[in-house]
N, C-alpha and C positions, 0 to 999 in steps of 0.2 A: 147272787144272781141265780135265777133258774135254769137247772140245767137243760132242760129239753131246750128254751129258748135258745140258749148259748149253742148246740147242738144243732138250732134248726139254721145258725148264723155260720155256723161249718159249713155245712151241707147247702145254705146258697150259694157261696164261694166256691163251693168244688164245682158245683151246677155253672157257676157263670165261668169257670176254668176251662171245663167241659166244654162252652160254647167257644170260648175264643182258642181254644186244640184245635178244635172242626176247621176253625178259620185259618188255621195254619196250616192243616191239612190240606186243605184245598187249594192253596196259596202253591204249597210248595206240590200236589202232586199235579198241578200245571204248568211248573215249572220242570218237572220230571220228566211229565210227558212231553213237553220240546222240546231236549234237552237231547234228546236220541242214546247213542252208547253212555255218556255220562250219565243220565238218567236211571240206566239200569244198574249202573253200580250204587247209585247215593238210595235206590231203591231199600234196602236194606233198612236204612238208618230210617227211612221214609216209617218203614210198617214199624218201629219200633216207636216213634211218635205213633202211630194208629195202638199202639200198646198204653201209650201213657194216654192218650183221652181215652179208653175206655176207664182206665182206673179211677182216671176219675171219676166219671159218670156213674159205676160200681162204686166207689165210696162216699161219693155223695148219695145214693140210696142207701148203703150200709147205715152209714150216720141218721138221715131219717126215719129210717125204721128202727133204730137204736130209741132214735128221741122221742120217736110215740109210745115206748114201755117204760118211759122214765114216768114214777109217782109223782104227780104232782106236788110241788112243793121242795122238791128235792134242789138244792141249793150248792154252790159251788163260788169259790172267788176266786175269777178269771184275770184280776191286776198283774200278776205277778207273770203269765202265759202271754196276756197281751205284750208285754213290758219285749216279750221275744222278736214279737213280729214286727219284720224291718221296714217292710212296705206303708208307710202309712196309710194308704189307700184302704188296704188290707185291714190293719190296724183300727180303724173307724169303722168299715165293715161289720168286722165281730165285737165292738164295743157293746155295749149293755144301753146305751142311752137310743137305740132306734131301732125300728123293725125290723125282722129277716129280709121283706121284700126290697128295704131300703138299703139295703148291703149289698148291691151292685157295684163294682171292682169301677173308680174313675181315674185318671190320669191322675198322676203324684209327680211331681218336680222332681223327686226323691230317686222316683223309678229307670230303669236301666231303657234307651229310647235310644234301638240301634238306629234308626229311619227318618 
């Protein structure tokens, strides 16, 4: 498989990670904000999720800017990495059989669904 591609199939995954942090964020710092005295304590843990979507969002560019210096051609077998990842959502994602843009993260039975 090529790696840049493989590479650009990280980096939508982090990007679409990225998008649904935000929504968490937002989720919960509305719930913060009514929340009054208890709010200012859970605040803490709040900006530490504002830690983890940035990192994502920083290693989803890390990753594509990684993958526009990879030579073309440059080749790698992803079976054995896929074989790790539990999500199958996920798992189908960064498979080899479809495009980066089609790697959009969908509901998986599989998946952990507090709600």
């Amino acid at each position: 498989s090529d790696l840049a591609d493989l590479m650009a199939r990280v980096a939508a995954q982090l990007h679409g990670t990225h998008d649904l942090g935000r929504q968490v964020e937002d989720a919960i710092g509305g719930l913060i904000h009514h929340s009054g005295q208890a709010g200012l304590r859970a605040a803490h843990s709040f900006q530490q999720l504002d830690v983890l979507v940035q990192s994502l969002d920083s290693l989803a560019i890390y990753v594509e800017t990684l993958a526009a210096t990879v030579p073309a051609g440059v080749g790698v077998d992803p079976r054995e990495a896929i074989k790790q990842v539990k999500l199958r959502a996920l798992s189908h994602a960064l498979s080899v059989h479809q495009h980066p843009e089609e790697g959009q993260a969908t509901p998986d039975p599989d998946d952990l669904h507090l709600f």
